[in-house]
Jmol script that loads the backbone (N, CA, C; Angstrom):
load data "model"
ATOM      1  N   UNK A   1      -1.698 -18.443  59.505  1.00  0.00           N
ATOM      2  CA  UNK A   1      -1.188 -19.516  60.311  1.00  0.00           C
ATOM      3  C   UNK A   1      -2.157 -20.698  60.247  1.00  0.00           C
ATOM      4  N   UNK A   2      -1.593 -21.989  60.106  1.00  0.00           N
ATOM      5  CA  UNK A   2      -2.360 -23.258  59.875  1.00  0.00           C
ATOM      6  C   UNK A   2      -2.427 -23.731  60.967  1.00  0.00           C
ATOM      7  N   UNK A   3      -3.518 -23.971  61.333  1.00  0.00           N
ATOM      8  CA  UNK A   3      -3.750 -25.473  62.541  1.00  0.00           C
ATOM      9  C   UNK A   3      -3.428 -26.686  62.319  1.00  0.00           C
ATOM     10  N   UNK A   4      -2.701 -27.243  63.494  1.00  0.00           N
ATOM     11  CA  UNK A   4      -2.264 -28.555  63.053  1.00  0.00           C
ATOM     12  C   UNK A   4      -3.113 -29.379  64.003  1.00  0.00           C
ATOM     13  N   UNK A   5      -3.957 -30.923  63.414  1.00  0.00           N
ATOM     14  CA  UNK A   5      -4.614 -31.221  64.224  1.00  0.00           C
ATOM     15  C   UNK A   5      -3.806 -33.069  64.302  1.00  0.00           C
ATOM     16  N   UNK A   6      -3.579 -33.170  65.749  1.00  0.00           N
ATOM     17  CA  UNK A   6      -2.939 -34.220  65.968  1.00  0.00           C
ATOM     18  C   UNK A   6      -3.664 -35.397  65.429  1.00  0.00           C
ATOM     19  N   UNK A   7      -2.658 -36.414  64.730  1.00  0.00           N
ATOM     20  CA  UNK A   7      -3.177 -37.623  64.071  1.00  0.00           C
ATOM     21  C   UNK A   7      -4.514 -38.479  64.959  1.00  0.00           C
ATOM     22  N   UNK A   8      -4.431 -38.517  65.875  1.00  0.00           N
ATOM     23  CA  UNK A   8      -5.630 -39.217  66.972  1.00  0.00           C
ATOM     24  C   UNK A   8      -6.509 -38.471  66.985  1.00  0.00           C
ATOM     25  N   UNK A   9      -6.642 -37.135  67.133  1.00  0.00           N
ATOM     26  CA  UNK A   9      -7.877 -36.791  67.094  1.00  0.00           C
ATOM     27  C   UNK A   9      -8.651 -36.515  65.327  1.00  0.00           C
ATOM     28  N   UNK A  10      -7.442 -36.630  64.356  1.00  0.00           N
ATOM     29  CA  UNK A  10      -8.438 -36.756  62.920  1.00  0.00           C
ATOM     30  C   UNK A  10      -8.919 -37.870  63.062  1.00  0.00           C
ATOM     31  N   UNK A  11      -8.263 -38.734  63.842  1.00  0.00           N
ATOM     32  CA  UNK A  11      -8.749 -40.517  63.917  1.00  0.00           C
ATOM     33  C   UNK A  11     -10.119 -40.425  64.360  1.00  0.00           C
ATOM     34  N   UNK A  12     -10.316 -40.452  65.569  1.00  0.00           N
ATOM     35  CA  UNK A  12     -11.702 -40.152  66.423  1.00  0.00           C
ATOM     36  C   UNK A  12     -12.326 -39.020  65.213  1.00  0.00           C
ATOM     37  N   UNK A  13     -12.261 -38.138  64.611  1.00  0.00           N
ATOM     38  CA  UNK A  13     -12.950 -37.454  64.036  1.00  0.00           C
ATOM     39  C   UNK A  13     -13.217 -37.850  62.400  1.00  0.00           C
ATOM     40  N   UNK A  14     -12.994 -38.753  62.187  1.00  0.00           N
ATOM     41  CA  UNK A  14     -13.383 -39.406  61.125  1.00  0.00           C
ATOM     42  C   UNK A  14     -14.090 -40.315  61.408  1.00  0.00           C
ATOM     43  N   UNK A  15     -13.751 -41.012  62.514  1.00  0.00           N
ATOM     44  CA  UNK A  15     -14.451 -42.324  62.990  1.00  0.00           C
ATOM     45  C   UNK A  15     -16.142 -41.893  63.530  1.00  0.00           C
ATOM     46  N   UNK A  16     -15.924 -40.339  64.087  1.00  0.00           N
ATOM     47  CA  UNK A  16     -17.701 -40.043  64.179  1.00  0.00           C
ATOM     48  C   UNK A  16     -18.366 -40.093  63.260  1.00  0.00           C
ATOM     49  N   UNK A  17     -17.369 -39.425  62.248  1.00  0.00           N
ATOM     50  CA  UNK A  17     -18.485 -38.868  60.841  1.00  0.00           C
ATOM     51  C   UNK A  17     -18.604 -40.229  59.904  1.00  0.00           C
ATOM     52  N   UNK A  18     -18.039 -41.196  60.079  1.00  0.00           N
ATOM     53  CA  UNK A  18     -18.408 -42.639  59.049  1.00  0.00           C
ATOM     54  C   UNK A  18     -19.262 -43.305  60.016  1.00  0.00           C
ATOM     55  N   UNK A  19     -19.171 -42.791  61.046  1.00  0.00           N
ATOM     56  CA  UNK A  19     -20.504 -43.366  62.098  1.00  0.00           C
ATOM     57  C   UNK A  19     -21.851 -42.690  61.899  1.00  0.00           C
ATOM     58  N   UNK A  20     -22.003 -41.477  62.302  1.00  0.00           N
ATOM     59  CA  UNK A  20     -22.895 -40.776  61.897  1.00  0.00           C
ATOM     60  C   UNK A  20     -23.490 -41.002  60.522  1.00  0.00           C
ATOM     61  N   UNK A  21     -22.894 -40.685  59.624  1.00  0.00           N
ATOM     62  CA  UNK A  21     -23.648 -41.102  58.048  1.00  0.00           C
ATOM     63  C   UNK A  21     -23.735 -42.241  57.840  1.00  0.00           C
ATOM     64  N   UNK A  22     -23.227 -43.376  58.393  1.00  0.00           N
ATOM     65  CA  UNK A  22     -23.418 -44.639  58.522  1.00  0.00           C
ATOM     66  C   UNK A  22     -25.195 -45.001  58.950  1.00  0.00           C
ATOM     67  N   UNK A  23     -25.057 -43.700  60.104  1.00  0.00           N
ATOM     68  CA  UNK A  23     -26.470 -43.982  60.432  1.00  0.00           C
ATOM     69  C   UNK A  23     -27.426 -43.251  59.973  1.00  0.00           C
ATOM     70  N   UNK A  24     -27.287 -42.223  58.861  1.00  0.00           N
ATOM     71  CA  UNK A  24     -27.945 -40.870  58.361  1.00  0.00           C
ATOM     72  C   UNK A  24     -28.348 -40.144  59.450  1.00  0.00           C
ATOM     73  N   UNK A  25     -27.225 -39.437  60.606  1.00  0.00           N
ATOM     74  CA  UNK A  25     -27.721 -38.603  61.135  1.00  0.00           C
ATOM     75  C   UNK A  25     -27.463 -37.184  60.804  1.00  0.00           C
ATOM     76  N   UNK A  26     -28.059 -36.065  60.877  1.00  0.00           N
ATOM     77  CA  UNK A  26     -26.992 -34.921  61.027  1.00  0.00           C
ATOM     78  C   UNK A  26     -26.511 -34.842  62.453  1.00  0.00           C
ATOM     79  N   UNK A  27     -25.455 -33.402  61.990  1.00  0.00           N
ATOM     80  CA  UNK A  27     -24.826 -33.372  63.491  1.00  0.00           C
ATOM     81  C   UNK A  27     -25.521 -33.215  64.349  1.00  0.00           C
ATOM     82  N   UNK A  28     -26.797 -32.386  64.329  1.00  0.00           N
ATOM     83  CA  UNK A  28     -27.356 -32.286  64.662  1.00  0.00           C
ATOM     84  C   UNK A  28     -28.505 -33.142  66.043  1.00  0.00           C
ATOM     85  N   UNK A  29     -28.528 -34.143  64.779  1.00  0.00           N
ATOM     86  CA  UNK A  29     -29.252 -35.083  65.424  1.00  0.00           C
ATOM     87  C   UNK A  29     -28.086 -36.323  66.501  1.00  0.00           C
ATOM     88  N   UNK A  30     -27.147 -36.084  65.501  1.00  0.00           N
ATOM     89  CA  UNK A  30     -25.795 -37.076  65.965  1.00  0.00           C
ATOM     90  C   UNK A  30     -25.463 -36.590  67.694  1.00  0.00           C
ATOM     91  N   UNK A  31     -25.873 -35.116  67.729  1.00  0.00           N
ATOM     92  CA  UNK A  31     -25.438 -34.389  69.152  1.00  0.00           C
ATOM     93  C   UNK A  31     -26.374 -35.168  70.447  1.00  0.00           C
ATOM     94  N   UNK A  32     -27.571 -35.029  70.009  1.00  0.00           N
ATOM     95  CA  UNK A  32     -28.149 -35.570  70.512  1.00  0.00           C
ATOM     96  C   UNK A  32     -28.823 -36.900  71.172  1.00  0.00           C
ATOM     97  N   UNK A  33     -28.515 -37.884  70.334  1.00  0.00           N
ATOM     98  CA  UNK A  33     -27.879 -39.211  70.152  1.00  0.00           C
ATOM     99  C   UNK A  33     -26.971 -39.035  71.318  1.00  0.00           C
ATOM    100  N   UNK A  34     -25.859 -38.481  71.369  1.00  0.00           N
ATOM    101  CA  UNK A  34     -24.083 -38.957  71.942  1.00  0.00           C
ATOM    102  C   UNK A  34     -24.568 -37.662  73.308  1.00  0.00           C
ATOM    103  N   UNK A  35     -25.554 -37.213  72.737  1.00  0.00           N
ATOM    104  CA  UNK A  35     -25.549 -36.282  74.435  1.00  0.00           C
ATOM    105  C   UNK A  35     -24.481 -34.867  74.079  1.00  0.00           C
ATOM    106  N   UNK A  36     -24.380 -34.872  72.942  1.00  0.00           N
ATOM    107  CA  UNK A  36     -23.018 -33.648  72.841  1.00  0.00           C
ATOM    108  C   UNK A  36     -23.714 -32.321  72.164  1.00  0.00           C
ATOM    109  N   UNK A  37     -23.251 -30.803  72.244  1.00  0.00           N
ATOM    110  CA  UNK A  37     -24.020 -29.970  71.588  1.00  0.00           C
ATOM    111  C   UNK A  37     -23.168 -30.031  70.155  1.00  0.00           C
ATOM    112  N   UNK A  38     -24.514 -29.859  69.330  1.00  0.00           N
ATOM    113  CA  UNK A  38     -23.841 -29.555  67.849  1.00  0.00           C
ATOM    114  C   UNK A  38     -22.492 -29.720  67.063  1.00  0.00           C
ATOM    115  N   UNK A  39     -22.133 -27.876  68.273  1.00  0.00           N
ATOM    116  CA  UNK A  39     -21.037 -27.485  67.546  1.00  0.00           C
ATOM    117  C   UNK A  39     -19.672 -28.145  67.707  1.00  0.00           C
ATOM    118  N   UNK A  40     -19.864 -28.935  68.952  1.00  0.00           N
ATOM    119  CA  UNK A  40     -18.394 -30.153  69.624  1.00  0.00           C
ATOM    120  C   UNK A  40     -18.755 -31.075  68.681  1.00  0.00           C
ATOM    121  N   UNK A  41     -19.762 -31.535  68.079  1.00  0.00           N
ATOM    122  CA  UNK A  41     -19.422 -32.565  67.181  1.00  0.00           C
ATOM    123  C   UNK A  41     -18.858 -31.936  65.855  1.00  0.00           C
ATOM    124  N   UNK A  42     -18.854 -31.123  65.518  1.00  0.00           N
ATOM    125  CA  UNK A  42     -18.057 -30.628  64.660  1.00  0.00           C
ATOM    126  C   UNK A  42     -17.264 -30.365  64.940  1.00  0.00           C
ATOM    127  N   UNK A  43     -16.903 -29.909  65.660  1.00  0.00           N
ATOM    128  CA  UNK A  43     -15.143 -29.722  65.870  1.00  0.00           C
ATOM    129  C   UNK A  43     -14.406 -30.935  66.169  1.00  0.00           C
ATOM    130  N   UNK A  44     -15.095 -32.147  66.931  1.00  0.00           N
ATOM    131  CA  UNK A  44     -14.636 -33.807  66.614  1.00  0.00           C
ATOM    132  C   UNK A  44     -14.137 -34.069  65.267  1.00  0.00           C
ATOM    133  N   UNK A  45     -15.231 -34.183  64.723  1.00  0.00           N
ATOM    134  CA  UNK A  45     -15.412 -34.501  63.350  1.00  0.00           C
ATOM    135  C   UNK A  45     -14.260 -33.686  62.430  1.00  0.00           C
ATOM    136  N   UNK A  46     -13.993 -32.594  62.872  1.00  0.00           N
ATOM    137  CA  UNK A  46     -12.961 -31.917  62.109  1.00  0.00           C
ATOM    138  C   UNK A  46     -11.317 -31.878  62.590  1.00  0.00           C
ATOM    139  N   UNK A  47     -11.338 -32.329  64.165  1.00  0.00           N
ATOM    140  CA  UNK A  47      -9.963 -33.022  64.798  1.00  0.00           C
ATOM    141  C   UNK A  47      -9.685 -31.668  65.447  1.00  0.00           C
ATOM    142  N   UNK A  48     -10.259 -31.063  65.387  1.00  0.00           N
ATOM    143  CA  UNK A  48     -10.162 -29.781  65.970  1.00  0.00           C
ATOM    144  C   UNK A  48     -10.398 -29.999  67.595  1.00  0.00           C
ATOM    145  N   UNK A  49     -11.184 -30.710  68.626  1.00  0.00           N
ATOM    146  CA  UNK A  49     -11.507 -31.194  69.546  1.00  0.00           C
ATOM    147  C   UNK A  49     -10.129 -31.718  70.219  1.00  0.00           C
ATOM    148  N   UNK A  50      -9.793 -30.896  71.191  1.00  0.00           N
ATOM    149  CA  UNK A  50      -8.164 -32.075  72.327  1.00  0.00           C
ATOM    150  C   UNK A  50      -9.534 -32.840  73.362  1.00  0.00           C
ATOM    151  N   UNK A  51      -9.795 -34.026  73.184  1.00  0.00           N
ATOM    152  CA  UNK A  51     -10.218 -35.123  73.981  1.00  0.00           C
ATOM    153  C   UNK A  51      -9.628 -35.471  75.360  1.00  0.00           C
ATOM    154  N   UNK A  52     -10.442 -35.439  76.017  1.00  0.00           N
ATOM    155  CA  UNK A  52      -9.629 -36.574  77.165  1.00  0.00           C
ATOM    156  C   UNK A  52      -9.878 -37.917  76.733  1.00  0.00           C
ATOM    157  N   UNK A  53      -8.770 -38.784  77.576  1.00  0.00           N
ATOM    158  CA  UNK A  53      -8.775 -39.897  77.555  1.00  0.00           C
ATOM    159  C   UNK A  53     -10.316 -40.618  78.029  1.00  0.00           C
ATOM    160  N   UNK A  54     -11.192 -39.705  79.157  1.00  0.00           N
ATOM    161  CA  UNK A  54     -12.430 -40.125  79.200  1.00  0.00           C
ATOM    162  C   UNK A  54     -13.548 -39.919  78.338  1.00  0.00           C
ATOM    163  N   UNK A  55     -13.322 -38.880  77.657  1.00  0.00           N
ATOM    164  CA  UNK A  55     -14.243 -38.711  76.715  1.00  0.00           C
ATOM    165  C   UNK A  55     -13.991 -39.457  75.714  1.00  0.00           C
ATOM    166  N   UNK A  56     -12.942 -39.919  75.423  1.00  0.00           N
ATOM    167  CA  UNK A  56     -12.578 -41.120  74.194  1.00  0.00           C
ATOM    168  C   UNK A  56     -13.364 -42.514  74.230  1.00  0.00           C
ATOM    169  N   UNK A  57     -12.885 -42.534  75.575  1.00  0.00           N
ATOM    170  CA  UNK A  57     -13.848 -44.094  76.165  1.00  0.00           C
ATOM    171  C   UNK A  57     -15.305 -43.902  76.151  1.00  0.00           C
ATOM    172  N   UNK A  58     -15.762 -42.837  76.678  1.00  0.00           N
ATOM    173  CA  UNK A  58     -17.234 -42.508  76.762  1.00  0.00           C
ATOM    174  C   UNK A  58     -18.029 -42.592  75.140  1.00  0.00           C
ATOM    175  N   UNK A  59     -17.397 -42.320  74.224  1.00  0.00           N
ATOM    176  CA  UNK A  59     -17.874 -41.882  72.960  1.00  0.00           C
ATOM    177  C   UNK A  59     -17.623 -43.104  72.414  1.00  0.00           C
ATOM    178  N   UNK A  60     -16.320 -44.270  72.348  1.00  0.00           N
ATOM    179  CA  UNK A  60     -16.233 -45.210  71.997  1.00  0.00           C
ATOM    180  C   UNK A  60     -17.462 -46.413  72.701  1.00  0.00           C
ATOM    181  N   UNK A  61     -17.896 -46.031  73.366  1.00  0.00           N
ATOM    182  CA  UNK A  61     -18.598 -46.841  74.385  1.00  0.00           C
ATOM    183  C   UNK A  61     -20.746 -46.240  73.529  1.00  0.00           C
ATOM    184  N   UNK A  62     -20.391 -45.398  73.607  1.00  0.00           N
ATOM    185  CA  UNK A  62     -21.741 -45.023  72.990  1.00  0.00           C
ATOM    186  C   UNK A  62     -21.949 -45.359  71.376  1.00  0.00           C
ATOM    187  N   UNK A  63     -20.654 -45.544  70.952  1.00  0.00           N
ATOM    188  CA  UNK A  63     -20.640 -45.538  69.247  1.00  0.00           C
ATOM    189  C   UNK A  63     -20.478 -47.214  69.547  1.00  0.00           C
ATOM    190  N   UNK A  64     -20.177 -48.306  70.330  1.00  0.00           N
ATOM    191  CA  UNK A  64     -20.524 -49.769  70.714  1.00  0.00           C
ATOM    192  C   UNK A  64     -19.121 -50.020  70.593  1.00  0.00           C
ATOM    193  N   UNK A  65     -17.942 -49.470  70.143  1.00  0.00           N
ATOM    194  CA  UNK A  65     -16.340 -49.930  69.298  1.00  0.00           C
ATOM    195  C   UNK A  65     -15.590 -49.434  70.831  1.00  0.00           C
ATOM    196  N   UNK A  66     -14.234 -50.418  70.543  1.00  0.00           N
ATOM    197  CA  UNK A  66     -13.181 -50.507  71.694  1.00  0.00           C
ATOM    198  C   UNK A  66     -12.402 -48.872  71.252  1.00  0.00           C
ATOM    199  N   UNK A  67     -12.189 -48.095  72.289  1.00  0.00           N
ATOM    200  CA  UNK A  67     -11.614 -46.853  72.314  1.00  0.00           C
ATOM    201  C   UNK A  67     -10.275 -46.854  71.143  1.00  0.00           C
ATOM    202  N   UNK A  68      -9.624 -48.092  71.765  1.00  0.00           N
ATOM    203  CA  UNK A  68      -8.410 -48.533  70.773  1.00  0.00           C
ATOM    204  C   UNK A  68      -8.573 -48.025  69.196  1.00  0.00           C
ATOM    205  N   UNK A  69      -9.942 -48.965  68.636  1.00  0.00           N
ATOM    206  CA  UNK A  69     -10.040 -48.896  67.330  1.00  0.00           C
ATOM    207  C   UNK A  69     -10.517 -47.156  67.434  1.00  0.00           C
ATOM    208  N   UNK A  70     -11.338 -46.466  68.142  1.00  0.00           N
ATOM    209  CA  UNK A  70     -11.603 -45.288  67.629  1.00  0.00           C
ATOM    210  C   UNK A  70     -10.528 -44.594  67.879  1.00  0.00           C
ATOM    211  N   UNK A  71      -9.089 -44.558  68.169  1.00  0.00           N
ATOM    212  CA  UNK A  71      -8.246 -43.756  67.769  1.00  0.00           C
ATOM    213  C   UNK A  71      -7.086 -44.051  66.666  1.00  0.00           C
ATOM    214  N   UNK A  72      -7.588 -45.849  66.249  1.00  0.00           N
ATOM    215  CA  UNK A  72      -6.396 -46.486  65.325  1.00  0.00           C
ATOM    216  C   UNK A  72      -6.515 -45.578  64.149  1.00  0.00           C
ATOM    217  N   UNK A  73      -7.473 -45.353  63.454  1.00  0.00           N
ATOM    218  CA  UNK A  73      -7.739 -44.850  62.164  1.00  0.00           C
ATOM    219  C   UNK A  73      -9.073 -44.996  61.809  1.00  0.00           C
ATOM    220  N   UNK A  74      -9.502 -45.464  60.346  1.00  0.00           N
ATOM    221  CA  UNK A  74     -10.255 -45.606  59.924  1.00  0.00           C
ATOM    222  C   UNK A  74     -10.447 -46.973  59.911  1.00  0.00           C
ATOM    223  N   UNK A  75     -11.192 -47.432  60.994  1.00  0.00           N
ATOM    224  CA  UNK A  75     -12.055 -49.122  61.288  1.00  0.00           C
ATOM    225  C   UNK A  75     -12.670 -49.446  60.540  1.00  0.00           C
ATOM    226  N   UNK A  76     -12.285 -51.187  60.771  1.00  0.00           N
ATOM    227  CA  UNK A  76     -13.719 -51.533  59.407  1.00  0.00           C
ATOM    228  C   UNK A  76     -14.898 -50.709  59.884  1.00  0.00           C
ATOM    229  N   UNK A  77     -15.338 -50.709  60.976  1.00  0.00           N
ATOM    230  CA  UNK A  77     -16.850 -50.690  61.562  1.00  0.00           C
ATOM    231  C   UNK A  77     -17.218 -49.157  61.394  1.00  0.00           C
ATOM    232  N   UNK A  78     -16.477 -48.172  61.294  1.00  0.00           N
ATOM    233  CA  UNK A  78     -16.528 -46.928  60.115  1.00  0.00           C
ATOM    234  C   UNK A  78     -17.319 -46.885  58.862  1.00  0.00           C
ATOM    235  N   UNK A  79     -16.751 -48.093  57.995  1.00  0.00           N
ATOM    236  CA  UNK A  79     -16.982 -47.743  56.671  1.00  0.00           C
ATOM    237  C   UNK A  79     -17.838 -48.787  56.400  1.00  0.00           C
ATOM    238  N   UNK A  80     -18.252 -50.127  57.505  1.00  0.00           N
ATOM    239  CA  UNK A  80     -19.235 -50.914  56.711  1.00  0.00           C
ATOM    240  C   UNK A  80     -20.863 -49.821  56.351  1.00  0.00           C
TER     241      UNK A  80
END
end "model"
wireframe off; spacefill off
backbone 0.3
color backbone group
């Protein structure tokens, strides 16, 4: 059986990981940074994570980007 991971949260979970290597962190270090353990940033990062609407804002707010863009897709501010 396949997991299906809803389009918004691959959004937010792409948008960590072009953030993160943006900044050369590991998850590791990325957890710590955002205040999160490890293994939740991987499961972000993989869309695997159901978000609240506050934790969206909270994480958009720590990564500096409007919540909006971290669930549109892939932002410029991702991939510069």
């Amino acid at each position: 059986m396949t997991t299906r991971h809803p389009r918004l949260q691959l959004n937010v979970g792409a948008g960590l990981r072009r953030w993160r290597q943006r900044n050369g962190l590991s998850q590791d270090q990325a957890a710590r940074v955002l205040g999160f353990h490890r293994s939740r940033i991987g499961h972000i990062e993989q869309g695997g994570q159901n978000l609240t609407l506050q934790t969206v804002e909270d994480l958009a707010d720590q990564l500096d980007v409007e919540p909006l863009d971290l669930l549109a897709g892939l932002p410029d501010w991702a991939t510069e």
